[in-house]
N, CA, C and O atoms as CSV, one atom per row, in Angstrom:
chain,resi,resn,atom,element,x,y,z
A,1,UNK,N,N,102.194,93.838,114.862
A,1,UNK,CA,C,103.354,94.661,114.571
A,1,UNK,C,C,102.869,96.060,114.206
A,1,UNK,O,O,101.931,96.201,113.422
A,2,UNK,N,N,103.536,97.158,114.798
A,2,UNK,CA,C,103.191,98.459,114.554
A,2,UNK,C,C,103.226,98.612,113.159
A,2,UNK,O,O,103.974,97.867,112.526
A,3,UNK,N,N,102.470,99.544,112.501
A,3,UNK,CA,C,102.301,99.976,111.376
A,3,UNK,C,C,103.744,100.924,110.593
A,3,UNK,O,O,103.829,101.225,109.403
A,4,UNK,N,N,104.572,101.179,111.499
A,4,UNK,CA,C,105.880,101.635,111.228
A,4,UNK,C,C,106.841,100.925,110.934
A,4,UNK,O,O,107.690,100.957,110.043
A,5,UNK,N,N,106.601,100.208,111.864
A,5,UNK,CA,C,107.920,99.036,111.522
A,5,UNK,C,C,107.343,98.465,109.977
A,5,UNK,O,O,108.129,98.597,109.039
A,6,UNK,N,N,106.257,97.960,109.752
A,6,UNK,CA,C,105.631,97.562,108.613
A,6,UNK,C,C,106.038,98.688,107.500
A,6,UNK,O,O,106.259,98.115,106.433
A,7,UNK,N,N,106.156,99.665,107.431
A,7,UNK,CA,C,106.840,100.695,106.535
A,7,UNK,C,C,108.249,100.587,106.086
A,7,UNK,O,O,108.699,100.760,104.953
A,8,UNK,N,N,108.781,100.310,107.039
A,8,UNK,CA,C,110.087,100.539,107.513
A,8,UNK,C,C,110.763,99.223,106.776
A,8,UNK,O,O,111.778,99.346,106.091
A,9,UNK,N,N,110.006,97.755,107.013
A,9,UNK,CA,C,110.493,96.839,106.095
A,9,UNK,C,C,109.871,97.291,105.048
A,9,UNK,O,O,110.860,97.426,104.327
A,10,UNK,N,N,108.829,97.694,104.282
A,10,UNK,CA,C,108.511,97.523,103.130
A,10,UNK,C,C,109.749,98.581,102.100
A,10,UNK,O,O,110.293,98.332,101.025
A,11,UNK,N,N,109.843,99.859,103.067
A,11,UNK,CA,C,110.798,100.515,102.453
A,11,UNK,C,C,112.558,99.728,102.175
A,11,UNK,O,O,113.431,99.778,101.308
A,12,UNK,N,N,112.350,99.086,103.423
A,12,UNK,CA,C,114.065,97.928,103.194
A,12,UNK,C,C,113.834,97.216,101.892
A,12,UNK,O,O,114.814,97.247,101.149
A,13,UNK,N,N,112.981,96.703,101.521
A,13,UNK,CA,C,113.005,95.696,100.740
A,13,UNK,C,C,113.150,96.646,99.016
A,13,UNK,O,O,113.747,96.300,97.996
A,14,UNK,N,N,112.370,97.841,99.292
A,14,UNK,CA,C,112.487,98.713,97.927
A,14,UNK,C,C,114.112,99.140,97.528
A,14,UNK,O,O,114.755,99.417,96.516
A,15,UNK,N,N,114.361,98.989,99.176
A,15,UNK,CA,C,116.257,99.761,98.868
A,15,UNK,C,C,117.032,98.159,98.343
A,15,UNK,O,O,117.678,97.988,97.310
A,16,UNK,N,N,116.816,97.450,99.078
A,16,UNK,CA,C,117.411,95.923,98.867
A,16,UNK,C,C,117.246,95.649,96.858
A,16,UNK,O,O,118.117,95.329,96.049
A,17,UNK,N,N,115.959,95.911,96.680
A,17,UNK,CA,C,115.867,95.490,95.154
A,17,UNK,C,C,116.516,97.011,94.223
A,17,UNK,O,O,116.795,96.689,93.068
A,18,UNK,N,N,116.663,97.830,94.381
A,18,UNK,CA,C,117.392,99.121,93.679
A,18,UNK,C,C,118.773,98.318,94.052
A,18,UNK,O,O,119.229,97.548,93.206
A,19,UNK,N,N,119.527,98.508,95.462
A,19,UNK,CA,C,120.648,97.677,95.669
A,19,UNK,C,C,121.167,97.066,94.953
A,19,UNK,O,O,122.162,97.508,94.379
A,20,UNK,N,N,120.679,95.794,94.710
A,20,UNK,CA,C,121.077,94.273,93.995
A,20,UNK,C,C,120.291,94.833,92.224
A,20,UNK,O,O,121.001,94.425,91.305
A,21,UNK,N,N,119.598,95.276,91.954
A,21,UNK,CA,C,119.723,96.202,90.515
A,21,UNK,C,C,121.082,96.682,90.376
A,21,UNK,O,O,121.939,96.091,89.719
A,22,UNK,N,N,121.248,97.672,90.955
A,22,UNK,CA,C,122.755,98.527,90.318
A,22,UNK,C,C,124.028,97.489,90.959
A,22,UNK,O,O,125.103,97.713,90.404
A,23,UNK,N,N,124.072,96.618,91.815
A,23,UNK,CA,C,124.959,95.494,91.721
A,23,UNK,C,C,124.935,94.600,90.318
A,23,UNK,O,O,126.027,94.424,89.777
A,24,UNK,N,N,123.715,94.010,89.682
A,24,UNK,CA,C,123.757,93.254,88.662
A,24,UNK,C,C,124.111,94.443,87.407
A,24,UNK,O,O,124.894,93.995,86.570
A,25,UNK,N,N,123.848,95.269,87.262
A,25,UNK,CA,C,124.456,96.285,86.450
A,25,UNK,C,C,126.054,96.601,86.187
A,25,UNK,O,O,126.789,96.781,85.216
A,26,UNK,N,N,126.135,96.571,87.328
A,26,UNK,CA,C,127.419,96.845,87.604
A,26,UNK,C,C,128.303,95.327,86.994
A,26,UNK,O,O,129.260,95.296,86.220
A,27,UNK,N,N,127.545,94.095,87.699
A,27,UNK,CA,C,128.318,93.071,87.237
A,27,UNK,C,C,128.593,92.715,85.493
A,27,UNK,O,O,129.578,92.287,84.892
A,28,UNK,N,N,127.049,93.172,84.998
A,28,UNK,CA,C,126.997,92.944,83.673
A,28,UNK,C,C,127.870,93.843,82.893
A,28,UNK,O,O,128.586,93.408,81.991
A,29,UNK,N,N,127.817,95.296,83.280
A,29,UNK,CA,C,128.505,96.407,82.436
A,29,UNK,C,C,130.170,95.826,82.586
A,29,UNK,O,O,130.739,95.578,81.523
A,30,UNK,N,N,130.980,95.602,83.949
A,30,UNK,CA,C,131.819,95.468,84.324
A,30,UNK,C,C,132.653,96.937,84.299
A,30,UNK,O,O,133.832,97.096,83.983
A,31,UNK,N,N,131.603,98.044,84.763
A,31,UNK,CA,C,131.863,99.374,85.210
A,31,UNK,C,C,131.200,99.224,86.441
A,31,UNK,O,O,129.988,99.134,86.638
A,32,UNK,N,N,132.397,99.203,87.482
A,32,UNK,CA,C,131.996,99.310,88.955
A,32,UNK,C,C,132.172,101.253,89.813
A,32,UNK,O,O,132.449,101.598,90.961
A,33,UNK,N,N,131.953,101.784,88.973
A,33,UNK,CA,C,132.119,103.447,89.109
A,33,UNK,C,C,131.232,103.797,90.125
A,33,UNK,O,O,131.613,104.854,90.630
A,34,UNK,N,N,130.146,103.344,90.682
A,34,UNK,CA,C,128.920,103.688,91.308
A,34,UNK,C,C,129.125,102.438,92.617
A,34,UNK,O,O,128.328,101.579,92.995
A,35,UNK,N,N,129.873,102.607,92.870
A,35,UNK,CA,C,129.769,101.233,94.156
A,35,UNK,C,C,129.566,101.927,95.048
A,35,UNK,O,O,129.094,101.287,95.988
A,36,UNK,N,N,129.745,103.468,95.349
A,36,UNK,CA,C,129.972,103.738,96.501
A,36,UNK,C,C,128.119,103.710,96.715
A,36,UNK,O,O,127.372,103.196,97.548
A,37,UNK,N,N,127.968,104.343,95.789
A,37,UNK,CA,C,126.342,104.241,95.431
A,37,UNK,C,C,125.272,103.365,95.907
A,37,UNK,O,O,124.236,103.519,96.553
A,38,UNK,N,N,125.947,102.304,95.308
A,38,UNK,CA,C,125.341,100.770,95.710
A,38,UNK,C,C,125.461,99.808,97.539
A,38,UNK,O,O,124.690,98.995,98.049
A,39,UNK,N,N,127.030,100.525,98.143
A,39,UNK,CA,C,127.172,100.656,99.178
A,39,UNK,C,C,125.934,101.166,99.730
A,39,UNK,O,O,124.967,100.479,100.058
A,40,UNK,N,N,126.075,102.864,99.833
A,40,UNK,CA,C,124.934,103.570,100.580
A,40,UNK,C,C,123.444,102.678,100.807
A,40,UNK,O,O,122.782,102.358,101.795
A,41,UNK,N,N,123.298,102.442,99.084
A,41,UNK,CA,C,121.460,102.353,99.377
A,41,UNK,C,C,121.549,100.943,99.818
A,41,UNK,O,O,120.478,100.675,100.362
A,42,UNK,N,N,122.691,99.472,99.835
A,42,UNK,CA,C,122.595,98.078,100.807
A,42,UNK,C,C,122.273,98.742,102.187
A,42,UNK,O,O,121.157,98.831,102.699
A,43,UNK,N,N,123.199,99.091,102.579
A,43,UNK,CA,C,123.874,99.811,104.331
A,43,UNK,C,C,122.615,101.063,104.515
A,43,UNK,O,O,121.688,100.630,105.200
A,44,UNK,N,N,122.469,102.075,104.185
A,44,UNK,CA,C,121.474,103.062,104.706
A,44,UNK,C,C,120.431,102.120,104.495
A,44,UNK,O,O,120.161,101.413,105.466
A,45,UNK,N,N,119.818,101.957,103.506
A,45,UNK,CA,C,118.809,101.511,102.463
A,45,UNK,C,C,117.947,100.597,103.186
A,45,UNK,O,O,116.885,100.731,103.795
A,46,UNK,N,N,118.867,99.450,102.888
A,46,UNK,CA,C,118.382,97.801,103.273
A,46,UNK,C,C,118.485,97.680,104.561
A,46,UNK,O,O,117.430,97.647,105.194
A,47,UNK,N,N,119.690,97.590,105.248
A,47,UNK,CA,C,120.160,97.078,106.530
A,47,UNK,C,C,119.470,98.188,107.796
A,47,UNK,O,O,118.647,97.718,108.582
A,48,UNK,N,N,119.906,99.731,107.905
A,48,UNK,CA,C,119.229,100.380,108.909
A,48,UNK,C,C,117.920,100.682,108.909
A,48,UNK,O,O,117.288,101.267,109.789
A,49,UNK,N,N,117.459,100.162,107.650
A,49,UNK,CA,C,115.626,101.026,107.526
A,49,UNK,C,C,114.838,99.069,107.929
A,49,UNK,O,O,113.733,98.867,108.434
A,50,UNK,N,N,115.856,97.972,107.496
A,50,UNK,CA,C,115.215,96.690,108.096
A,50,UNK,C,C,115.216,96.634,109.926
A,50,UNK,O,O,114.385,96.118,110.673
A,51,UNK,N,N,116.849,97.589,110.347
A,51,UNK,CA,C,116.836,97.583,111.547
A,51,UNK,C,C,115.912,98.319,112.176
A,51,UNK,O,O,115.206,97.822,113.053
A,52,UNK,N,N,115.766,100.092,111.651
A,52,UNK,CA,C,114.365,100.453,112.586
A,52,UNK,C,C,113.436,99.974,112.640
A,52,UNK,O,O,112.597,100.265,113.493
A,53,UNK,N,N,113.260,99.011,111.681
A,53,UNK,CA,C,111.643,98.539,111.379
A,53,UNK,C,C,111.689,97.249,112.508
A,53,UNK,O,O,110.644,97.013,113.114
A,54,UNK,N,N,112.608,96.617,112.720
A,54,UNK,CA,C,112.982,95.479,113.916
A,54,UNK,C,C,112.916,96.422,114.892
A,54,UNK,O,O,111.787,96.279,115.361
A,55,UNK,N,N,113.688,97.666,115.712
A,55,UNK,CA,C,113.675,97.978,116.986
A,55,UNK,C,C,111.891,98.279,117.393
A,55,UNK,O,O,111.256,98.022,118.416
A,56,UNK,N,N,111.434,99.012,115.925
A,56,UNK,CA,C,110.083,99.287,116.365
A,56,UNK,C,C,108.519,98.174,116.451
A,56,UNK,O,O,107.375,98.219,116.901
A,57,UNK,N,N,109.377,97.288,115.729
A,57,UNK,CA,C,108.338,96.124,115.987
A,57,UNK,C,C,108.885,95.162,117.351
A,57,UNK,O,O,108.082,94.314,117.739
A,58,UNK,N,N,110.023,95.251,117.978
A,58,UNK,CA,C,110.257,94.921,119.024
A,58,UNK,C,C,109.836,95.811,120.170
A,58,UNK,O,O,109.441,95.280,121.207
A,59,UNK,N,N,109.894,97.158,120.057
A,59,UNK,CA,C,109.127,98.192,120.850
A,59,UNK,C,C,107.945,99.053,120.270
A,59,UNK,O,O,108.164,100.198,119.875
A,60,UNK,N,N,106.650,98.474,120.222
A,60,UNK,CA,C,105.437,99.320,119.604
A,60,UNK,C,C,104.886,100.547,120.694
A,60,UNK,O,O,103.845,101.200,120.616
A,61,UNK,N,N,105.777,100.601,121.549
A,61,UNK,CA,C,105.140,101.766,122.382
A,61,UNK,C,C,105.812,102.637,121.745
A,61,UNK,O,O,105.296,103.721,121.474
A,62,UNK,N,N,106.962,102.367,121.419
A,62,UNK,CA,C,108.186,103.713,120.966
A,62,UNK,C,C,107.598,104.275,119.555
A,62,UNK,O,O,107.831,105.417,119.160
A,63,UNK,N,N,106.529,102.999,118.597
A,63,UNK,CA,C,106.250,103.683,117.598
A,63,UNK,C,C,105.120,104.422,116.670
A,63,UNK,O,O,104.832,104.660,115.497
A,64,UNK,N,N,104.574,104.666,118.351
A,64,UNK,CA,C,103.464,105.523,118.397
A,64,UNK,C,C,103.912,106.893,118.638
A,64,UNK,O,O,104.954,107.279,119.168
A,65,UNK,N,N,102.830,107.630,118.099
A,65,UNK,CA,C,103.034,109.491,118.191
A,65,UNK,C,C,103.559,109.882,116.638
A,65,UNK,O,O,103.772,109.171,115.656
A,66,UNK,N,N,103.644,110.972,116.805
A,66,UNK,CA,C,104.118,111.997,115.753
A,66,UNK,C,C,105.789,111.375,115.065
A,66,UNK,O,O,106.249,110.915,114.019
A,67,UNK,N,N,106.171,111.696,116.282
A,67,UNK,CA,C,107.952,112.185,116.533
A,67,UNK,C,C,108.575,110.553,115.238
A,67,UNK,O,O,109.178,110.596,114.165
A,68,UNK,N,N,108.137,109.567,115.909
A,68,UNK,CA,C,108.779,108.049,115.215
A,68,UNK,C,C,108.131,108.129,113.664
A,68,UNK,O,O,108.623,107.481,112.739
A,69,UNK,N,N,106.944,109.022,113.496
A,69,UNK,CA,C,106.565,108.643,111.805
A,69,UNK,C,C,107.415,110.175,111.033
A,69,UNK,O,O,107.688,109.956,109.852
A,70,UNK,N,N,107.890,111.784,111.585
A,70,UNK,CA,C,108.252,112.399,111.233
A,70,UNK,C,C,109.493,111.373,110.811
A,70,UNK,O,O,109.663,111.187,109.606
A,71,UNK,N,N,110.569,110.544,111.985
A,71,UNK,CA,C,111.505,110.246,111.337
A,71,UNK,C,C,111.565,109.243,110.412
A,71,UNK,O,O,112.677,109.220,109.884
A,72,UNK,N,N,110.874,108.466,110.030
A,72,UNK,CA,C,111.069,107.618,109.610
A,72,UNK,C,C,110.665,108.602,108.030
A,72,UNK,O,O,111.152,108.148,106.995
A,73,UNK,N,N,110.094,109.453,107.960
A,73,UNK,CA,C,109.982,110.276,106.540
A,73,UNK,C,C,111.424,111.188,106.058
A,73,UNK,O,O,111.767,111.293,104.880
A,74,UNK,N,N,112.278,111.899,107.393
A,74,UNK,CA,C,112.922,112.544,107.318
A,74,UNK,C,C,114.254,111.868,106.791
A,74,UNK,O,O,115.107,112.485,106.153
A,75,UNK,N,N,114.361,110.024,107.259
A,75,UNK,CA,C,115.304,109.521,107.525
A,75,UNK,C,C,115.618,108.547,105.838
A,75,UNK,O,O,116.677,108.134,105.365
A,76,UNK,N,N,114.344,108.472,105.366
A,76,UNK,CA,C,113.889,108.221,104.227
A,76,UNK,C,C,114.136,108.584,102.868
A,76,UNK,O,O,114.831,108.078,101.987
A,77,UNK,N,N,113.165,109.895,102.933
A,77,UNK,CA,C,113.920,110.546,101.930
A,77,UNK,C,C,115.240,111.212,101.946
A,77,UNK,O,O,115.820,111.638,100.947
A,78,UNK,N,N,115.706,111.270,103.282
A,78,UNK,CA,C,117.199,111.899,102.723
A,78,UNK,C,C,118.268,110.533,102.401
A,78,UNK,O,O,119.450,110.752,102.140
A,79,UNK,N,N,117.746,109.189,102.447
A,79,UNK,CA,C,118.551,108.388,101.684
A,79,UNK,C,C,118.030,108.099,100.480
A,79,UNK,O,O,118.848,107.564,99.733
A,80,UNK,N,N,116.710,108.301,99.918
A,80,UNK,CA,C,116.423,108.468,98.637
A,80,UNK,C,C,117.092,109.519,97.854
A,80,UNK,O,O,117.143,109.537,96.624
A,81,UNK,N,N,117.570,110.339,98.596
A,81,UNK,CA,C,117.667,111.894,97.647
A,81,UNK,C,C,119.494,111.505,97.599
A,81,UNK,O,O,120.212,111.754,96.631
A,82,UNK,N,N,119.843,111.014,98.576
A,82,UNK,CA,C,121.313,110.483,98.906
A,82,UNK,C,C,121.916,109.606,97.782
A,82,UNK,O,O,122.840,109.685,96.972
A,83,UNK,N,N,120.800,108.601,98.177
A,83,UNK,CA,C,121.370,107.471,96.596
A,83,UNK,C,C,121.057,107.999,95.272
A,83,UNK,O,O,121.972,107.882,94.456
A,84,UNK,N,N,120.356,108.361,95.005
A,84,UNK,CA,C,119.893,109.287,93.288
A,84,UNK,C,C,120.634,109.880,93.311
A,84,UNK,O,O,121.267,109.626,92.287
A,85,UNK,N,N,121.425,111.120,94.169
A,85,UNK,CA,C,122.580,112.069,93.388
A,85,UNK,C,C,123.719,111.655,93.534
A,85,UNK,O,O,124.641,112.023,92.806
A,86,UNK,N,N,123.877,110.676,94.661
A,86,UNK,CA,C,125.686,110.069,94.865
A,86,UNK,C,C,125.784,109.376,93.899
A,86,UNK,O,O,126.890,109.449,93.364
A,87,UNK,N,N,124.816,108.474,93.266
A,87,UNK,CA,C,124.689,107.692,91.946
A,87,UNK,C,C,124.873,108.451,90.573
A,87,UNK,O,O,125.449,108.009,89.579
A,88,UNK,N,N,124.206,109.809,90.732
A,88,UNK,CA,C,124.400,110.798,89.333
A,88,UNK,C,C,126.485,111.354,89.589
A,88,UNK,O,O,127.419,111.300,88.789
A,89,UNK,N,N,126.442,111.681,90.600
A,89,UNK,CA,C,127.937,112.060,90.985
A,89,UNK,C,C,128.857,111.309,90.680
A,89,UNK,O,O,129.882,111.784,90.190
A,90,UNK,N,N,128.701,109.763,90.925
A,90,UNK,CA,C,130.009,108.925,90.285
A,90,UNK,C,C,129.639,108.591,89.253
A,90,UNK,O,O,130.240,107.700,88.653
A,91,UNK,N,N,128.635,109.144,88.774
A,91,UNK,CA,C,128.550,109.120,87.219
A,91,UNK,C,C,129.458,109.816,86.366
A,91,UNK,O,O,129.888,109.403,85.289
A,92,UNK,N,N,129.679,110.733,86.838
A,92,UNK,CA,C,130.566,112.407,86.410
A,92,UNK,C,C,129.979,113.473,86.947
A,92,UNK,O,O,130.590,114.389,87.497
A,93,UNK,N,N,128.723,113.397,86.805
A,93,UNK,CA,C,127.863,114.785,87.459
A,93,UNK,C,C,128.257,115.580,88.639
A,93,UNK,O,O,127.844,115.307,89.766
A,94,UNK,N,N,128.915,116.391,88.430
A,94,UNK,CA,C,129.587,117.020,89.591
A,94,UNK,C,C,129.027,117.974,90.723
A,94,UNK,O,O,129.258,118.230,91.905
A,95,UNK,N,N,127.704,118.562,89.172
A,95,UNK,CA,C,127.326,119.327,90.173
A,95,UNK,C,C,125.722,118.725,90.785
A,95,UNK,O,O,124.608,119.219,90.617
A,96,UNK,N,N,126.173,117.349,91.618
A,96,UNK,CA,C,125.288,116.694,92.253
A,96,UNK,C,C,125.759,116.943,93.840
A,96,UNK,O,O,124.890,116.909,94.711
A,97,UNK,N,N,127.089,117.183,94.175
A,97,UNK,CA,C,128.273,117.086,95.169
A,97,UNK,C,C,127.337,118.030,96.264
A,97,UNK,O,O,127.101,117.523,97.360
A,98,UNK,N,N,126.779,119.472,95.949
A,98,UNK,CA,C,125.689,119.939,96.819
A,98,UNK,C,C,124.786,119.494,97.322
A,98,UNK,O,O,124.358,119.794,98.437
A,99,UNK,N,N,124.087,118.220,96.113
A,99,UNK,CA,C,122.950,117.964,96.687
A,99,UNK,C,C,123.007,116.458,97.616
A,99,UNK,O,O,122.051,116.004,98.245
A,100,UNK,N,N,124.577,115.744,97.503
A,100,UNK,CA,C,124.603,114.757,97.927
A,100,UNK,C,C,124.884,115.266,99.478
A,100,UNK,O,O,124.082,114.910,100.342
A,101,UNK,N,N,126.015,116.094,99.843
A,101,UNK,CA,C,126.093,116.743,101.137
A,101,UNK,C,C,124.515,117.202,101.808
A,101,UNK,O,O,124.007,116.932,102.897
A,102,UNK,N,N,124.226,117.668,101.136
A,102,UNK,CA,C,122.774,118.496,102.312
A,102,UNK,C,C,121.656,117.042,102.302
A,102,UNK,O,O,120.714,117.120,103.091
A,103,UNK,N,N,121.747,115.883,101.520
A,103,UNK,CA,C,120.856,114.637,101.593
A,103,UNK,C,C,121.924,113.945,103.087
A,103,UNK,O,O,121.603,113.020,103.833
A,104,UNK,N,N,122.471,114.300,103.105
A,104,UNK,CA,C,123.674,113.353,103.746
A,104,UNK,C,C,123.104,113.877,105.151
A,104,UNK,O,O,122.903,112.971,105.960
A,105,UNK,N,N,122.824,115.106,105.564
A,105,UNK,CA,C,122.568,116.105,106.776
A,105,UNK,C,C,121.505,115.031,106.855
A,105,UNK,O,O,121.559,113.956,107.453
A,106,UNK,N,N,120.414,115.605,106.041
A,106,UNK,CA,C,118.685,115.287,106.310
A,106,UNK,C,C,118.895,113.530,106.618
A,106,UNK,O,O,118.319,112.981,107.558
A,107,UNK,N,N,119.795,112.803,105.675
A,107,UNK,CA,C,120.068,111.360,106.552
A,107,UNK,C,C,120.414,111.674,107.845
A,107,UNK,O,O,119.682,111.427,108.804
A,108,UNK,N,N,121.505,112.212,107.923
A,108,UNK,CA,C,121.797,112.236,109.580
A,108,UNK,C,C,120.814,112.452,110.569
A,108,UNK,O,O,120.536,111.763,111.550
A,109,UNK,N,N,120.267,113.649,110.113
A,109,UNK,CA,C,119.111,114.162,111.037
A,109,UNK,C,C,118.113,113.240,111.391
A,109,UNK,O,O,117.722,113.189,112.557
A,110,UNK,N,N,117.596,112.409,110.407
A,110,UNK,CA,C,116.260,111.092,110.667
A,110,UNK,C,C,117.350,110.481,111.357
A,110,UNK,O,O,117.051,110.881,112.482
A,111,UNK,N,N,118.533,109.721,111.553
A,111,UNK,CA,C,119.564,109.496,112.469
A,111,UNK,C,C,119.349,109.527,113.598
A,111,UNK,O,O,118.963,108.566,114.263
A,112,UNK,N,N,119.627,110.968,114.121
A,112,UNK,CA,C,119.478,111.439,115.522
A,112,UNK,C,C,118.578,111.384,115.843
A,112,UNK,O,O,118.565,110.862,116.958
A,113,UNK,N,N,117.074,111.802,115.295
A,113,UNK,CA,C,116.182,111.546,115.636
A,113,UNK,C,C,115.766,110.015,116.333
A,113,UNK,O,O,115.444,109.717,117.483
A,114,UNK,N,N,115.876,109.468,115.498
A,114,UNK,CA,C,115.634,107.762,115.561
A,114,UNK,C,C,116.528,107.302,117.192
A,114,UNK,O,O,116.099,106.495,118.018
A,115,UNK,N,N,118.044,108.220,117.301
A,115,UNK,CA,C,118.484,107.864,118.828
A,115,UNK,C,C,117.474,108.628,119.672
A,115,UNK,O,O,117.101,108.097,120.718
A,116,UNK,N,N,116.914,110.012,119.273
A,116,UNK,CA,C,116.110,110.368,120.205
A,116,UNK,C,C,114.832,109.201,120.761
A,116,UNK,O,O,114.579,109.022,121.952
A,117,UNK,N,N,114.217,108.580,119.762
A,117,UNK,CA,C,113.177,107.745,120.108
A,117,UNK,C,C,113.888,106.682,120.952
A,117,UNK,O,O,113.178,106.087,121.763
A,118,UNK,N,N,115.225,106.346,120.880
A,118,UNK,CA,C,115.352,105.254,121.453
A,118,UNK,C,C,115.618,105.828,123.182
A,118,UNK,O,O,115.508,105.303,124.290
A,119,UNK,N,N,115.892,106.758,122.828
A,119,UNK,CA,C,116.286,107.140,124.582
A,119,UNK,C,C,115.344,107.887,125.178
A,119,UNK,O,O,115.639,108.224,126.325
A,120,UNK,N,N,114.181,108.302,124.723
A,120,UNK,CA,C,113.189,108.876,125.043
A,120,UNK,C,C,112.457,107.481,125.410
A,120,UNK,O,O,112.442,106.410,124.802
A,121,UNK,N,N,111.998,107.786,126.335
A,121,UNK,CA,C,110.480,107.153,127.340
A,121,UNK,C,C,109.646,106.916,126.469
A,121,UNK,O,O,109.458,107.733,125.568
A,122,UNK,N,N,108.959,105.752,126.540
A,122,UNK,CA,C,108.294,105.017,125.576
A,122,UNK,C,C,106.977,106.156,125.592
A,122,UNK,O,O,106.933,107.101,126.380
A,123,UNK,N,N,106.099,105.906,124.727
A,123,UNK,CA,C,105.165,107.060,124.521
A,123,UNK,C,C,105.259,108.567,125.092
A,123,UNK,O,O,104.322,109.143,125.644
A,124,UNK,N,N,106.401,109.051,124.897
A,124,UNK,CA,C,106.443,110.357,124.962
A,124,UNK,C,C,106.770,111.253,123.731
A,124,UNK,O,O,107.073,112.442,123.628
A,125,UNK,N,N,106.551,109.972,122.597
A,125,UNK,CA,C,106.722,110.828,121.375
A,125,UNK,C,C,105.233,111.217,120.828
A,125,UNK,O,O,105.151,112.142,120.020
A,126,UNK,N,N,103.782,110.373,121.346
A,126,UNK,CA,C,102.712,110.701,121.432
A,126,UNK,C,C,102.340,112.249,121.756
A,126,UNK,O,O,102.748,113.036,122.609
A,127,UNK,N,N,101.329,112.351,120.642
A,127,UNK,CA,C,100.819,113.956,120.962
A,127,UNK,C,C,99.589,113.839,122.063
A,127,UNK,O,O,98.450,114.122,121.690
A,128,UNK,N,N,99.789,113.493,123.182
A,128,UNK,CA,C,98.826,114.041,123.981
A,128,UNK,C,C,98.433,114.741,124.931
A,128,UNK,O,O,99.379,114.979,125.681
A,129,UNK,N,N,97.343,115.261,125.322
A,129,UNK,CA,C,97.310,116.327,125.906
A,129,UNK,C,C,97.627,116.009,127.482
A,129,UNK,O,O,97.311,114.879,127.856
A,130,UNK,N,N,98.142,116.777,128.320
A,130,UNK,CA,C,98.500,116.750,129.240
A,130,UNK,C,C,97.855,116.300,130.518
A,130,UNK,O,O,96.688,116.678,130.628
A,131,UNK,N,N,98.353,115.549,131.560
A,131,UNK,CA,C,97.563,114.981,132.568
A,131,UNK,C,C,96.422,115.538,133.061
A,131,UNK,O,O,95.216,115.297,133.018
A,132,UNK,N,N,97.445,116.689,133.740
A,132,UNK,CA,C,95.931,117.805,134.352
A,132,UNK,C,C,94.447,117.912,133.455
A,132,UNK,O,O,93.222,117.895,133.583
A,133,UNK,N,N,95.216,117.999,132.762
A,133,UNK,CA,C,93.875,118.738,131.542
A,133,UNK,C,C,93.038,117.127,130.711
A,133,UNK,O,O,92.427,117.054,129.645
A,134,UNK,N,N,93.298,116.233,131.550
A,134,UNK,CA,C,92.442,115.388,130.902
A,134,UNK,C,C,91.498,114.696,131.729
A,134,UNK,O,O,90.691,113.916,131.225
């Protein structure tokens, strides 16, 4: 299994246990204020960072090169930075609302990216040098 996909679950499983943390919190406090919170980091978190880590261990050509490890950093931290301030925001913190929008982009962006790898030609996200010249 590619070394990405191997990231990719290890990072699912970090969002899965934060997840089911602020779920048992939530159950114990019986202040459910932060669900949307707890939503994001199951669904971004757990479920799409277990799924890239499945498409790319089902395709290890796709998760070679540059392009598949930029996203998987880009796609990453902007749901780390996503769940920490949407979590400070339904706290009351209001003025988190900036930083949850522009985390929300940088999610999207590892997003698109991630369709780019899928519709891009298997190793053409590889940095290598060009036919002629080799």
């Amino acid at each position: 299994m590619p070394s990405l996909a191997h990231l990719y679950f290890r990072s699912a499983i970090l969002f899965l246990i934060a997840g089911i943390s602020i779920g048992i919190y939530m159950s114990i406090s019986q202040n459910h204020n932060v669900i949307g919170a707890h939503a994001h980091i199951n669904l971004l978190g757990w479920v799409t960072s277990a799924l890239f880590g499945g498409y790319y261990a089902l395709n290890p050509a796709k998760a070679t090169g540059r392009l598949p490890m930029v996203q998987y950093f880009i796609y990453t931290i902007g749901v780390v930075i996503m769940a920490v301030s949407l979590y400070l925001l339904l706290q009351g913190n209001i003025g988190m609302t900036p930083i949850v929008a522009a985390s929300s982009l940088i999610t999207f962006a590892g997003v698109l990216l991630f369709a780019w790898v899928v519709f891009m030609p298997a190793g053409a996200g590889a940095q290598t040098a060009p036919r002629a010249a080799q």
